[in-house]
N, C-alpha and C positions, 0 to 999 in steps of 0.2 A: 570723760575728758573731752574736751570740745577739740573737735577736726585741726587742725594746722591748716591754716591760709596764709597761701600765698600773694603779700603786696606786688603788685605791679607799677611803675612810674610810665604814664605814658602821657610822653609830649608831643602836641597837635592833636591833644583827643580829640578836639572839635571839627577837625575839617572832614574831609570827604571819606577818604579811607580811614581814617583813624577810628571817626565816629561807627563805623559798620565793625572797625575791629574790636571797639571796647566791647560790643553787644556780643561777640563771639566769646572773647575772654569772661565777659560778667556768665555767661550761659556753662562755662565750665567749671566757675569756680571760684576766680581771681579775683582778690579785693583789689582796686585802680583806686593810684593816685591820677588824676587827671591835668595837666598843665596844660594851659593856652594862652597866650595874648590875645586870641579873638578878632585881632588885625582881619583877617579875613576869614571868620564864622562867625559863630553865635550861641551862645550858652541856651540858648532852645534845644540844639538838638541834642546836648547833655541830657536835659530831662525829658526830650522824644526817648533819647535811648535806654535809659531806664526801664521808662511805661513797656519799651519795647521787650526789653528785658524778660528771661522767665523768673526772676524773684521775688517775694511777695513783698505788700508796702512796705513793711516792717523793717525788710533787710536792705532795702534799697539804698536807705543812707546809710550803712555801715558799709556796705560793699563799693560805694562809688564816691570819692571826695573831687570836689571840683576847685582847681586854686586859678583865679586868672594870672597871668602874668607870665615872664618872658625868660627861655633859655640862658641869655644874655645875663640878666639878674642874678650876680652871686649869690648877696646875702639870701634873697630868696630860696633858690637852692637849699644853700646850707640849712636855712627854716626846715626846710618841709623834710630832708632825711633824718634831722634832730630829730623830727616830729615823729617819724616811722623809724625810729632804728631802735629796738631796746630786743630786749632777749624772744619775745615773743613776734612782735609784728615789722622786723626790718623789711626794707625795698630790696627784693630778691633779686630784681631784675630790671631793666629801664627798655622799653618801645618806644622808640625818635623817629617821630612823623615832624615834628616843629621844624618851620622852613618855608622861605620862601620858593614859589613853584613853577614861575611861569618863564618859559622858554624867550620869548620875546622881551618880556618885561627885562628879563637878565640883562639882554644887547643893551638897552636902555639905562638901565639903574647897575649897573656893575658891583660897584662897592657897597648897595645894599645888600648885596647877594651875598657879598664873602664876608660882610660882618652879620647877619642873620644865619646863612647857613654852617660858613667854616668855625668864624667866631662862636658861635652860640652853641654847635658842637662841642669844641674845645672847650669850652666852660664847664660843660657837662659832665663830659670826659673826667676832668679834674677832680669836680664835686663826686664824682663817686667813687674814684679812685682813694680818695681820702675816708669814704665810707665803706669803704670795704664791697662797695656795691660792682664786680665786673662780671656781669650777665647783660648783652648788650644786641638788641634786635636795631639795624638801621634802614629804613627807608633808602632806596637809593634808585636809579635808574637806568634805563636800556638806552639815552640821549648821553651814555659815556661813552659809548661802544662808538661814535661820530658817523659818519659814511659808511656805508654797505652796498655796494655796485653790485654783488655778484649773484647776488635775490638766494641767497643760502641761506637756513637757520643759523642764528646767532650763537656760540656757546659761550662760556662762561671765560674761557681761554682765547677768546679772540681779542685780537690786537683793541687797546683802548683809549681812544681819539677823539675827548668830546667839541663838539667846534662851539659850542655857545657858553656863555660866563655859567650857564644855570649848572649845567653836566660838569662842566669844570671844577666846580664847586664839591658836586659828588664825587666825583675823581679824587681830589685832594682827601675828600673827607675818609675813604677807602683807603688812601695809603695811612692815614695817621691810624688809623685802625690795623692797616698790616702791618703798623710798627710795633703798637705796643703789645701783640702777638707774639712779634719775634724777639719782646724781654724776653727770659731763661727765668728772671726771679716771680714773672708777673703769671697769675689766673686767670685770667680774659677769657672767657667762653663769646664770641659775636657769630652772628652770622646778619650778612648783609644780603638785603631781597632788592632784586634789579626788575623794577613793575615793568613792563612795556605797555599797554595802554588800558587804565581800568576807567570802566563804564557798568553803567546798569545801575541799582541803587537796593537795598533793603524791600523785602516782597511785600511789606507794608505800606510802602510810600512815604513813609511819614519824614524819614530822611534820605538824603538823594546828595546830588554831585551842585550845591548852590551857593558857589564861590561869591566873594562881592565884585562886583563889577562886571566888563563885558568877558564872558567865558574864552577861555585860548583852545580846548578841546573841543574835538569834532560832536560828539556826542551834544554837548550843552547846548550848540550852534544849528544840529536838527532843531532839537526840541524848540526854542524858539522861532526858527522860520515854519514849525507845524503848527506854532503857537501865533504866527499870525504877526508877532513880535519882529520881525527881521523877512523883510520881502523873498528874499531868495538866499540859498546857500551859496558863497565862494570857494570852488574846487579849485584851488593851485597844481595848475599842470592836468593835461589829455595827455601827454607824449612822452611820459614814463614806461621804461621799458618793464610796462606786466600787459595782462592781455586784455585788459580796456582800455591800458594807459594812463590808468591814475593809480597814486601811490598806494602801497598795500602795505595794512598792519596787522599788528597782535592784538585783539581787541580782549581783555577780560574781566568778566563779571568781579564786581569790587567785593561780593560775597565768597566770591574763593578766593580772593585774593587776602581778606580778614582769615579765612580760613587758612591760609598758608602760613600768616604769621602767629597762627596759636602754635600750629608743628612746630615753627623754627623755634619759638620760646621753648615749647618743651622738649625741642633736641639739646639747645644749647643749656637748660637744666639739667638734664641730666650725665650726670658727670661718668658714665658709664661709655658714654659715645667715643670712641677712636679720636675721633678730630675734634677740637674744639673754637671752630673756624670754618665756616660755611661760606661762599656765595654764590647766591640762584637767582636762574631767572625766574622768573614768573607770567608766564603768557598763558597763551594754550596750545601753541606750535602751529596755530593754522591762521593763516594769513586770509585778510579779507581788506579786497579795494576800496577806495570810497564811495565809489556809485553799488555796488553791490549794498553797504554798508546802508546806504540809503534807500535802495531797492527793498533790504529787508526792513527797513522800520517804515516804511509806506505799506508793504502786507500786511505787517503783522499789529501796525496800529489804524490803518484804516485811514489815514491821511495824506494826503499831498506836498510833497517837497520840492520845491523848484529851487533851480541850482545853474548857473554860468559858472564857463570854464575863464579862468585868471593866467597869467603868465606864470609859473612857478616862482617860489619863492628862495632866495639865499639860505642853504644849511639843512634844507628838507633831502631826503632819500627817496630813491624807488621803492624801496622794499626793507621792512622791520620786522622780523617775525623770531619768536624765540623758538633754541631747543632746550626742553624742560626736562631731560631724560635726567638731570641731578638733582630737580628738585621731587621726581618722583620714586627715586633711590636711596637719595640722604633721609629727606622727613617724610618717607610714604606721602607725597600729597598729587593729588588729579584733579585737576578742574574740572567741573562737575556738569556746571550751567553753560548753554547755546548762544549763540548771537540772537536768536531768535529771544530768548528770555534775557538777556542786555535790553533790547531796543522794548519790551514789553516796561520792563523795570524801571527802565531810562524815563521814558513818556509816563507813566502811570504818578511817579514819585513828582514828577516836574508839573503834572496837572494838577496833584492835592497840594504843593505848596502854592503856586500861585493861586489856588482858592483859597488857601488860607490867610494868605497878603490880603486877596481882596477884602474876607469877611473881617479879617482887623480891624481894615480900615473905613468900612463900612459896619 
């Protein structure tokens, strides 16, 4: 009798973490339905991820379907769990990475935000509710948590203040999930992951952090002033109170961070767990400034980073850094990888794509 697989729906497979998380999910087992609009990726690193995959040819298209198209999209929707829902191969489970991301852009485009993010949730939401589908991992952020003066680890219980449209967005998106929690009639298994800053890329290179347009994370902004691409790096603020005076974050490798969300999937599967309602940060609990930050990726690549200091910027913090002590007690999970192997990762992955753009096109 052949194994039971588990379908997984994971929307935003293509972007940055998504893409690093299918390769962890395909590596343990999980048949992926994949959704993307592509808005900003690219169905290359669908079939990077694959190759990268340990599955032989054969199972590669059974185990990983790619459908383009958008949360927003009912009828869509409806298609694709008709499609997977019969006595053998139903969508167990849904991982919602689809969403707009970018903290600045948000101040700017508003109402894109809340009708890609909230909207295109809620749609979701709906469609699986009517399929019987409530196993639900959400993408969300440590930009809810707003201001932190007090340079303390962050926990999952501190006060929740996000001052920009993006984090606001998540905020809302969290309560509509603590709501239907608190049905009596409903099954909701969720647990929602609070990233604070991932970096680094797959130890292959093949995929990496290659958003469209100019990158808003620190990480993408090295690689290009190493890359010769952007004259110099802009640091926002000397005269934050840490001890070089620039801001200090949680920086972590996007490989544990895939890693964290196979636990939370098969915490919230298995229906044996006390709680059926998790949320965790996800850092590494250790804080690193941005000249440090940059100190290490000049060692440990061998490159030169030149950088001037800027006025600070409206809605930035001194200091972002999680405590993980729940996400390493609820789903056993430890981040594994260094900042040293981030900025190895980071650079390594950013040098084979842009060789690949070139030989494209040459």
């Amino acid at each position: 009798m052949e194994k039971f697989i588990k379908n997984i729906l994971v929307t935003g497979g293509a972007g940055f973490i998504g893409s690093h998380t299918l390769i962890t999910l395909l590596e343990n087992g999980y048949r992926l339905i994949i959704l993307d609009s592509l808005v900003n990726s690219s169905e290359t690193v669908i079939k990077r991820v694959l190759n990268l995959s340990n599955l032989h040819d054969k199972k590669r298209e059974s185990m990983a379907i790619f459908i383009k198209g958008d949360v927003r999209d009912q009828k869509l929707l409806i298609n694709i769990f008709e499609t997977y829902t019969n006595s053998l191969q139903s969508i167990v489970a849904v991982v919602h990475f689809a969403g707009l991301k970018s903290v600045f852009e948000s101040t700017k485009f508003p109402l894109q935000y809340w009708d890609s993010n909230v909207s295109g949730t809620i749609n979701l939401l709906k469609i699986m509710e009517r399929f019987n589908c409530l196993n639900f991992v959400f993408s969300s952020s440590a930009t809810i948590y707003g201001t932190n003066n007090k340079n303390l680890l962050i926990k999952e219980n501190d006060v929740i203040n996000p001052i920009n449209p993006y984090g606001q967005t998540k905020d809302v998106i969290e309560r509509i999930l603590n709501n239907l929690i608190s049905e009596k009639n409903k099954k909701w298994s969720i647990a929602i992951l609070r990233y604070f800053n991932p970096t680094g890329a797959h130890k292959s290179g093949l995929i990496g952090e290659n958003s469209k347009g100019f990158p808003n994370n620190l990480m993408p902004i090295i690689n290009k002033v190493a890359f010769r691409e952007i004259k110099e790096l802009e640091i926002f603020g000397n005269d934050w109170n840490t001890p070089d005076g620039t801001g200090v974050r949680d920086y972590i490798h996007v490989m544990d961070l895939a890693e964290g969300h196979l636990l939370a999937l098969e915490y919230i599967l298995d229906k044996n767990n006390k709680s059926n309602f998790i949320k965790l940060n996800l850092g590494t609990g250790t804080g690193t400034s941005v000249l440090e930050l940059v100190d290490t990726f000049s060692r440990v690549n061998d490159v030169e980073i030149p950088y001037k200091f800027s006025a600070r910027r409206d809605g930035d913090v001194s200091y972002s850094v999680a405590d993980i002590s729940q996400a390493k007690s609820k789903i056993n999970w430890n981040p594994k990888r260094n900042l040293k192997e981030m900025c190895r990762d980071s650079w390594n992955s950013y040098k084979k794509q842009k060789d690949y753009k070139f030989r494209k096109l040459h």
